[in-house]
VOMI-935902 format. One record per residue: x, y, z of N, C-alpha, C in turn. Coordinates in steps of 0.001 Angstrom, whole numbers, padded with zeros to 6 digits, always signed. Layout:
XYZXYZXYZ...
***
This chain:
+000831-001200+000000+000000+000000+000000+000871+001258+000000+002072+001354+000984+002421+002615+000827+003676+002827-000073+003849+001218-000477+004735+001351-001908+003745+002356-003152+002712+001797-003073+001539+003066-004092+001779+004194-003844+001422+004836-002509+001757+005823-002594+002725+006988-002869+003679+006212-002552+004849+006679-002628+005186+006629-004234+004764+005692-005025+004771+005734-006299+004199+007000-006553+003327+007447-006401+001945+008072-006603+002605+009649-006950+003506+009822-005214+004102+011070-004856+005583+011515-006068+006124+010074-006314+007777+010624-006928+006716+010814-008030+005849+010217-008453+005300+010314-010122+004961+012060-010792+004073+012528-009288+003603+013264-009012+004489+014716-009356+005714+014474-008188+006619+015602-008115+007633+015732-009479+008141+014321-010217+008950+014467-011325+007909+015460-012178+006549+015079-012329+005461+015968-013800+005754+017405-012928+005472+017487-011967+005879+018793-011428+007185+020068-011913+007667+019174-011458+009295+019132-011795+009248+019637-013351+009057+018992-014317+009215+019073-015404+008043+019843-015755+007162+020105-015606+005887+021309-015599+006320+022563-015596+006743+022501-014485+007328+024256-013738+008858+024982-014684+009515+023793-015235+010399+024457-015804+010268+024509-017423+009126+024381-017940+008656+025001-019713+008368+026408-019342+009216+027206-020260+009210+028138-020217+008546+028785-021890+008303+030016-021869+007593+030665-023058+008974+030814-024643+008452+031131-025017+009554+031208-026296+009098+032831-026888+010490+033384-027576+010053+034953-028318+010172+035987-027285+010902+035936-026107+010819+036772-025309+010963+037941-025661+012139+038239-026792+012170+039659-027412+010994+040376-027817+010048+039790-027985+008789+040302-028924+007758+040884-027280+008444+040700-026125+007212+040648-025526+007667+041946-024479+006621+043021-024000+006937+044394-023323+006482+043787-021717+007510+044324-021284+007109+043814-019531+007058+045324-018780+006063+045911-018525+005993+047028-017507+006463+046904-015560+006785+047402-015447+007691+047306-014049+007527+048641-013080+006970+048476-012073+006446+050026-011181+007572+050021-010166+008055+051187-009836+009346+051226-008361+010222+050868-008736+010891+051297-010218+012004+050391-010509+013495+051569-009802+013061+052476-009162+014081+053333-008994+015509+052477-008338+014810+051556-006936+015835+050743-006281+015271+049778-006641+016112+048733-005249+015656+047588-004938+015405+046514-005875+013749+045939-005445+013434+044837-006306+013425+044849-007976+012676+046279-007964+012147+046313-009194+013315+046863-010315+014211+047488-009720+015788+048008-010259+016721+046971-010993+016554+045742-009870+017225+044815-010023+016827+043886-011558+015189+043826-011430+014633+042858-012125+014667+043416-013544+014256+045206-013413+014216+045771-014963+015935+044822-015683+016906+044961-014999+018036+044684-015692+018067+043371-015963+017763+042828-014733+017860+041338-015114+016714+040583-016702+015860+041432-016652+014728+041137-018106+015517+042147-018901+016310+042818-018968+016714+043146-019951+017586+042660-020903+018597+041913-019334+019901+041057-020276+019008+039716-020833+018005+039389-020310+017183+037645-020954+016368+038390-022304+016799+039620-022411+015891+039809-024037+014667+040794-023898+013730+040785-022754+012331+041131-022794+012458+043157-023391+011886+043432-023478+011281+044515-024156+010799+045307-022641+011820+046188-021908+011779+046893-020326+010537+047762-020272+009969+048184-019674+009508+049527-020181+009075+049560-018256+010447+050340-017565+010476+050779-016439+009830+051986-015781+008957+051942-014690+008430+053219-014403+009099+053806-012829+009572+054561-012922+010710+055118-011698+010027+056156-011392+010042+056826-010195+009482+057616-008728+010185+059192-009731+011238+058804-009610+012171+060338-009942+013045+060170-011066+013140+061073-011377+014274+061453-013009+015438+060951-012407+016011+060927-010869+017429+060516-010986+017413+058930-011087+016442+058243-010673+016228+056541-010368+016162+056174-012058+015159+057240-013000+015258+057038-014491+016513+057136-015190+017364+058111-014503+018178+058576-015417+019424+057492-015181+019620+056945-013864+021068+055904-013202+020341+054856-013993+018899+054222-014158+019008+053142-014828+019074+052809-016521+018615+053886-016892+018578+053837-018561+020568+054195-018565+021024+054575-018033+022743+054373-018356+023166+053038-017975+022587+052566-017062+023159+050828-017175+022301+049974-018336+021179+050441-018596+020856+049747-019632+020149+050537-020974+021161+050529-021747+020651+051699-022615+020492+051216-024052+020195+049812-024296+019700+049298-025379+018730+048058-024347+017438+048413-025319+016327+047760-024815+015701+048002-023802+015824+048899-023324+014766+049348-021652+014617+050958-022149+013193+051128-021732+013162+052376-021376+012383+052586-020010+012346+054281-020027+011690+054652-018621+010766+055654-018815+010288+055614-017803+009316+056871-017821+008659+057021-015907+008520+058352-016260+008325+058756-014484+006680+057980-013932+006639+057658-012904+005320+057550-012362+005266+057408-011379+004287+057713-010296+003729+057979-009174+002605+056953-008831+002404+056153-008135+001374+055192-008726+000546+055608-007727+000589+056845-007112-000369+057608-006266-001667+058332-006311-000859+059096-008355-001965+060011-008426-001939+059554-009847-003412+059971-009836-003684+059382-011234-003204+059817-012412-003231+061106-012746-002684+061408-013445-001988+061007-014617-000314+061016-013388+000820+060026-013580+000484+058971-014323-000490+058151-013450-000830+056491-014558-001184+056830-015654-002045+057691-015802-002611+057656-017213-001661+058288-018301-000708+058887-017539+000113+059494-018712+001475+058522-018991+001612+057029-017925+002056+056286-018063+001592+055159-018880+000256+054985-019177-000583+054240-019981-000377+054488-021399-000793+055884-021704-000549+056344-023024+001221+056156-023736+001621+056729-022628+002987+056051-022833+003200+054498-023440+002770+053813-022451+003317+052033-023049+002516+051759-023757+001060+052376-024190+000472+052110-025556+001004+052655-026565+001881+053543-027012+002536+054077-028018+003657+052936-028427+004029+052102-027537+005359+051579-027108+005186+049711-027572+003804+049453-027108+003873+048019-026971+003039+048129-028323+002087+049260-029047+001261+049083-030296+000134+047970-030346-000040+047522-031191-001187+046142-031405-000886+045072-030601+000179+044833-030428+000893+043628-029258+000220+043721-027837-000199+044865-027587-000456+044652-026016+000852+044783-025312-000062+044699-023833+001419+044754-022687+001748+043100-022507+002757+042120-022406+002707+041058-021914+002870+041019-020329+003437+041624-019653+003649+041452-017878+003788+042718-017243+002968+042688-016746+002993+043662-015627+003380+043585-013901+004106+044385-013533+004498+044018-012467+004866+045194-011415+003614+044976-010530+003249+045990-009437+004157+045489-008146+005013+046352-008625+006297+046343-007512+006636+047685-006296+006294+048745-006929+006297+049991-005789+005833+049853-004798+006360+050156-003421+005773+049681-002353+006699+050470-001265+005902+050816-000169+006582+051271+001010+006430+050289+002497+007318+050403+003093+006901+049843+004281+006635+051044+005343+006971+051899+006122+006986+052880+007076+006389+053761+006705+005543+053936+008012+006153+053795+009465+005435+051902+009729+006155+051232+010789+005663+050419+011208+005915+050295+012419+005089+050021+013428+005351+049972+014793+003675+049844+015693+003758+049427+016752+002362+049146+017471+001150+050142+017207-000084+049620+016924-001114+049858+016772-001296+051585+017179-001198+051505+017978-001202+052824+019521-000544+053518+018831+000246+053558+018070+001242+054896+017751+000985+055530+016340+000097+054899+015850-000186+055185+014198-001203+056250+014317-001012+056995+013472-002351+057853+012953-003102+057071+011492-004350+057576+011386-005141+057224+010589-003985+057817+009000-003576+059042+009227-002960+059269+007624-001342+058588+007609-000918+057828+008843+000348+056913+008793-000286+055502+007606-001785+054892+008108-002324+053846+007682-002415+054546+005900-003107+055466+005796-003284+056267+004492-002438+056080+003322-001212+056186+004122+000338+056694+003346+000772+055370+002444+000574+054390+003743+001188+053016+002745+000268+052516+002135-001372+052405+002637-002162+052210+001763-002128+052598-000105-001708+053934+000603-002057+054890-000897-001085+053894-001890+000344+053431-001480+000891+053369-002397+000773+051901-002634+001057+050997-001389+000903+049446-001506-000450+048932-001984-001242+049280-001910-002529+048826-002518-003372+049555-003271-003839+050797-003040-004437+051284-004011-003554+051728-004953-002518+051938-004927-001654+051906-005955-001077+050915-006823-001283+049688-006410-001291+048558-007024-002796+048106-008132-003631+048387-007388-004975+047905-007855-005160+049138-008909-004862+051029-008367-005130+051671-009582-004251+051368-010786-002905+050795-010999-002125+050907-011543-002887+049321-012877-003209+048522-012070-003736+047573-012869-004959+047516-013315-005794+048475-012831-006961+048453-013298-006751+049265-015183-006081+050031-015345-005564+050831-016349-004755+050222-017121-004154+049298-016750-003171+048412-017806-003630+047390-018508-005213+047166-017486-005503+045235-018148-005904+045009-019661-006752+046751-019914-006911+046224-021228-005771+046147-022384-004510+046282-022175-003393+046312-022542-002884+044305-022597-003069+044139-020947-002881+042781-020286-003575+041969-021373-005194+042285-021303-005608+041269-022272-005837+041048-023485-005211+042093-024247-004664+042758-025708-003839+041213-025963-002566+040961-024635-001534+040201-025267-002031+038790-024228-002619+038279-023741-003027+037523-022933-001661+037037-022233-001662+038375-021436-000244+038689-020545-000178+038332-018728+000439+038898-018680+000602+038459-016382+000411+039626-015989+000000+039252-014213-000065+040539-013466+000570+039721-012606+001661+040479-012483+002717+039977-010955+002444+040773-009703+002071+040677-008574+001450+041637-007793+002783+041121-006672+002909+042277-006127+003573+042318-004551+003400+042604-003761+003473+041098-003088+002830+041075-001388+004106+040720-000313+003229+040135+000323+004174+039877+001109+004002+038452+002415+004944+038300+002885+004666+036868+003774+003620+037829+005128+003763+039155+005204+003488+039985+005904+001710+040227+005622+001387+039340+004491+000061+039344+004006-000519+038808+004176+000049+037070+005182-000059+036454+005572-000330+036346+007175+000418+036937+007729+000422+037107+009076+000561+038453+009602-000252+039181+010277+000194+040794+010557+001144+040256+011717+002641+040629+011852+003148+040396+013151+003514+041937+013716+003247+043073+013233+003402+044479+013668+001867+045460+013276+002155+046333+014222+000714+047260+013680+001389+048293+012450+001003+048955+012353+000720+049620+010766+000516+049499+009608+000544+050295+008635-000284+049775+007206-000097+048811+006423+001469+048697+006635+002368+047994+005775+001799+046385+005692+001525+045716+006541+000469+043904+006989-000871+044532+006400-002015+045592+006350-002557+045837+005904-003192+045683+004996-001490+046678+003865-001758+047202+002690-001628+045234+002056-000853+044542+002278-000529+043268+001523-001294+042200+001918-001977+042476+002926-003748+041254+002825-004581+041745+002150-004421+043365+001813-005004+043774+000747-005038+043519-000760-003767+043247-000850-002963+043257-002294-003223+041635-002627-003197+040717-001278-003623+039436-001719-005119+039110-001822-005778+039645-001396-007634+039734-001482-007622+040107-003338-007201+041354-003231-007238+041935-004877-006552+040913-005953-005497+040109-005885-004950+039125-006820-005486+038430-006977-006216+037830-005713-007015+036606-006059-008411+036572-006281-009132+037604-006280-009935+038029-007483-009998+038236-008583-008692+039153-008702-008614+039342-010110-007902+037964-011108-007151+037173-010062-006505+035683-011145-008390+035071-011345-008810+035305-010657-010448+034446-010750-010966+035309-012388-011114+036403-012324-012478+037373-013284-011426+036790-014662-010239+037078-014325-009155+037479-015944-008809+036131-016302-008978+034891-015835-008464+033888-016559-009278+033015-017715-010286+033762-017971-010607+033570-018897-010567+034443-020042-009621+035375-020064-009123+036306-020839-008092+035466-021016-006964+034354-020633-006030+033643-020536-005238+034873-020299-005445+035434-019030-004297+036268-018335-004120+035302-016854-002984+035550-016814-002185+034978-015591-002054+035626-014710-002739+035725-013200-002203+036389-011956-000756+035607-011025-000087+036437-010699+000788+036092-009715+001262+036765-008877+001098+036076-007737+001570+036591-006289+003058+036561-005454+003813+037447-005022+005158+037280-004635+005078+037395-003343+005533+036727-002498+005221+036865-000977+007201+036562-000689+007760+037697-000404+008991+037516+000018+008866+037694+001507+009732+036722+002054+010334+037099+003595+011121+038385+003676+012215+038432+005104+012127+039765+005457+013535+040004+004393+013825+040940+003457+015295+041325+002854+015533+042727+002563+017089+042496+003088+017191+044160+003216+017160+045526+001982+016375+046196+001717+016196+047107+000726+016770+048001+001100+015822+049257+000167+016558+050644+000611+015131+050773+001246+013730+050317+001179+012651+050611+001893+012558+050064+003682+013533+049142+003570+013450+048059+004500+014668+047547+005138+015631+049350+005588+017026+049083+006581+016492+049587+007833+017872+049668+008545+017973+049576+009711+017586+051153+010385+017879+052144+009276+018300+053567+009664+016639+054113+009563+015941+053629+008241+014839+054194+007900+014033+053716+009294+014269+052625+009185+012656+051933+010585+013266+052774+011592+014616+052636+012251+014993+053501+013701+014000+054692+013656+014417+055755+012519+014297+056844+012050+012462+057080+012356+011889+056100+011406+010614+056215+011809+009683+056034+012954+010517+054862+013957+010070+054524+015056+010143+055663+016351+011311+056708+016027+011508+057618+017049+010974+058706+016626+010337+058872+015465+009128+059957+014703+008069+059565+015645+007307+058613+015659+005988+057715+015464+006131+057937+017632+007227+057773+018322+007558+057945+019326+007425+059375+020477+008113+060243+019343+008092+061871+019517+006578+062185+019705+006037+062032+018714+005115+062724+018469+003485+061837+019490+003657+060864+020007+002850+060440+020447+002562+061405+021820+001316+061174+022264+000529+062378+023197+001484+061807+024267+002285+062570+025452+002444+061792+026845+001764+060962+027517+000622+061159+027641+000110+059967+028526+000373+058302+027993-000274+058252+026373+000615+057300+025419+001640+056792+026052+002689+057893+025906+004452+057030+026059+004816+056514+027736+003873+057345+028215+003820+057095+029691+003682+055529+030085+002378+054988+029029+001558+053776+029467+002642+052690+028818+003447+052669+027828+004507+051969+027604+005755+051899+028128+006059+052866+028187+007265+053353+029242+008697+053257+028268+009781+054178+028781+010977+053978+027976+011756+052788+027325+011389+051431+028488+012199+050389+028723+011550+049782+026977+010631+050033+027262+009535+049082+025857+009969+049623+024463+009951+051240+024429+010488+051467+022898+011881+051087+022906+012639+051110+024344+014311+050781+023717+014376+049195+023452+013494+048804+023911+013398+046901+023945+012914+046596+022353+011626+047106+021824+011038+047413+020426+012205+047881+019446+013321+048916+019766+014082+049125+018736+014939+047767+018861+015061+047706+019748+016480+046182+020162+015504+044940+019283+014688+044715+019190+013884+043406+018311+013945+044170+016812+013583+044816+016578+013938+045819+015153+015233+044982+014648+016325+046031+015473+017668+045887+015194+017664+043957+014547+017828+043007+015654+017837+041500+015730+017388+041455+014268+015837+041475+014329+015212+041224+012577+016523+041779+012023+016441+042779+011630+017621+042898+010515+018593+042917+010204+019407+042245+011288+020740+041654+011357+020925+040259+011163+019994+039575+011657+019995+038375+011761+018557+037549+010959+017788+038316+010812+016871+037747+009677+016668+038337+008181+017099+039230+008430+016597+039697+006687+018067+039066+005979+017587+038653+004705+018042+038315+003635+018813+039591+003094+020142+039615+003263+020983+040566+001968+021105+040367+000712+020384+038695+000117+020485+038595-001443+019328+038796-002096+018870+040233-002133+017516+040841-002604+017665+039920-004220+018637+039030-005180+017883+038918-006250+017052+037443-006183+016884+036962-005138+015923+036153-005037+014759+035981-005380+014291+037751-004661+013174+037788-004927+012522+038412-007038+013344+038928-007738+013575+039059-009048+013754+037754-009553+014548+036845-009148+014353+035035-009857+012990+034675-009645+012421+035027-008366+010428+034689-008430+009603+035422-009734+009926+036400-009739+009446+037280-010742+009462+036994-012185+011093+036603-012329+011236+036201-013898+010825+034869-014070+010370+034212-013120+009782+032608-013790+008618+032986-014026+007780+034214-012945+006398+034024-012849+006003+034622-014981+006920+034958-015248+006627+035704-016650+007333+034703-017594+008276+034436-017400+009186+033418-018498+008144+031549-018583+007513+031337-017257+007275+030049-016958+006024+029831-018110+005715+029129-018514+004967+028708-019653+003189+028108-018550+003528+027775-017386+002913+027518-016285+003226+027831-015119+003087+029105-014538+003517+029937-013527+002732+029726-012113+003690+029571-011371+002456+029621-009742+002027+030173-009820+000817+029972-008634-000252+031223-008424+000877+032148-007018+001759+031612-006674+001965+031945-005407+003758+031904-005669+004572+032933-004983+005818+032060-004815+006586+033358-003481+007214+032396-002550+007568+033178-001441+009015+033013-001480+009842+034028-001706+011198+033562-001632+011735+034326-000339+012924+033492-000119+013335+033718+001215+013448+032796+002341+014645+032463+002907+014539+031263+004060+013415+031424+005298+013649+032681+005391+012583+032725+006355+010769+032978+006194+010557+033349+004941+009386+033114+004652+008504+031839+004209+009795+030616+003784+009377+029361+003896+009628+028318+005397+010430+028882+005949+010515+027881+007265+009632+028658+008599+009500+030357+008160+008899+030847+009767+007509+031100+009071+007178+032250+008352+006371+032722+008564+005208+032112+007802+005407+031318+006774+004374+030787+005937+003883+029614+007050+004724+028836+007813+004152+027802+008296+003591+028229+009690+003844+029706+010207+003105+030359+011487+002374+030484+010969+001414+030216+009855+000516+031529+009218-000380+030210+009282+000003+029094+008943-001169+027992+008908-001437+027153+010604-000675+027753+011816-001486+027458+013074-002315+028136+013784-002873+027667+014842-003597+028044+015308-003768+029514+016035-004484+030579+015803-004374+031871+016255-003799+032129+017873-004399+031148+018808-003697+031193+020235-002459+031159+020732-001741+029946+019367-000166+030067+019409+000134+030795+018721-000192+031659+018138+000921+032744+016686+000728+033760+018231-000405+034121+019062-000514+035247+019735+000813+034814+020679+000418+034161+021607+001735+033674+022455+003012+033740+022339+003332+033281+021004+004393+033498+020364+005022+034728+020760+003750+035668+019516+004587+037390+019255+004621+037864+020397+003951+037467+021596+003702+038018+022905+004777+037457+023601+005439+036670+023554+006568+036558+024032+007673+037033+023521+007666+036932+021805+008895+037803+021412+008938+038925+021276+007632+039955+021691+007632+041514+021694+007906+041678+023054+008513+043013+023256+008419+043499+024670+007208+043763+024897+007107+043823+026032+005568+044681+027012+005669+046451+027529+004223+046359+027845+004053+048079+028036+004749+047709+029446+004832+049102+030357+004746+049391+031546+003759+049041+032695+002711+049510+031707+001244+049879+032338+000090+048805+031682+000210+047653+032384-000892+046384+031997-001974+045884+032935-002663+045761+032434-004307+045090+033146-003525+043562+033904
***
């Protein structure tokens, strides 16, 4: 009997195996749009689809993030400014890659701009802290694709969306866990309505790696903003010991858990577009496959316990 099964499983995982790695053919012919390419993820990936052939068409925050990347790659990528805040911007980014991609359509799109901060306990946020990352992590994701699809299903192309393992589990208060249970609610609707357009949704859920959104200086920086400005009685009920204990768990995460080889998460990206049969899902990162994806499937009493033991405490408790 469990000789069957076991048959069942290698049979199973080799078609797998050999499934996941057919990839598309003609890549030159095909335009991949890219949001936040100034740093980081999306910086990385414009280049990396540039040297495999694809047809760039990068959208960067500022003229200097446009201008440093079209000099490293100055055959086959272009750029253009966008804000994926205000509308505007998109639409004058739309008209743009319709001039660009013509009768072809867009083939991949990939909603990468994203902020994390401020992040820090519930208690310390204002409603326009929640606003800020919203604006850009999710409604800026969802406006940015709502405007591209008929492009998307011009070429019966991808939407690569970016989330996060953080979409999975809120383990901090502010927008940032929020904005990316948001961003995963919205993907997986939209892989539902568009696949019968034969458009492809895909989801990136990276663990924690160090960016330029996501160092050590920016979170300090924001945490002693978010700190300052809280009413006294507030900082009173937590007490000093707790924010210096809160920066000291900060610090730990990103010394000792975040990932310094940000192109991990760009190898998720280029299969989800190159793969001929692409996950719906892919989390890169050691720690988003050994911690947080498998906290995310127990029971709510132990994930609480947990963070409640690995966060500090207030001063002032019931």
């Amino acid at each position: 009997m469990w000789c069957y099964v076991l048959a069942i499983v290698v049979v199973w995982a080799i078609g797998w195996f050999l499934r996941d790695r057919q990839t598309i053919s003609q890549q030159s012919d095909k335009h991949v749009f890219i949001t936040g390419c100034d740093t980081g993820f999306g910086n990385l990936l414009a280049k990396r689809l540039n040297r495999k052939g694809f047809r760039v068409l990068a959208g960067c925050l500022t003229q200097a993030g446009a201008d440093d990347l079209q000099k490293a790659c100055p055959m086959g990528l272009k750029t253009t400014l966008l804000d994926v805040t205000n509308a505007d911007s998109i639409t004058k980014a739309v008209e743009w890659v319709k001039t660009e991609v013509g009768s072809k359509g867009l083939y991949g799109l990939v909603n990468n701009a994203g902020i994390a901060n401020p992040i820090g306990p519930t208690e310390w946020m204002t409603i326009e802290d929640y606003r800020r990352v919203m604006e850009v992590n999710a409604f800026g994701t969802i406006g940015v694709t709502l405007r591209f699809l008929p492009l998307i299903k011009q070429a019966q192309g991808r939407v690569v969306n970016m989330a996060s393992v953080l979409g999975r589990i809120s383990a901090n208060g502010g927008g940032y866990c929020v904005s990316k249970y948001a961003v995963e609610a919205f993907s997986d609707s939209l892989r539902r309505d568009v696949q019968h357009f034969g458009v492809k949704v895909c989801i990136i859920e990276p663990g924690f790696f160090k960016t330029a959104v996501t160092n050590l200086e920016s979170i300090e920086r924001s945490l002693k903003q978010l700190w300052d400005q809280m009413p006294s009685e507030t900082r009173r009920s937590y007490g000093d010991a707790f924010y210096k204990n809160y920066m000291n768990v900060q610090r730990l995460i990103m010394n000792f858990i975040c990932d310094p080889d940000i192109s991990k998460v760009p190898k998720c990206i280029e299969h989800a577009l190159q793969a001929k049969y692409p996950r719906t899902r892919y989390s890169p990162g050691w720690d988003a496959k050994l911690v947080w994806l498998p906290v995310s499937y127990m029971p709510t009493f132990i994930v609480d316990a947990v963070l409640a033991f690995v966060l500090p405490k207030p001063e002032q408790r019931v």
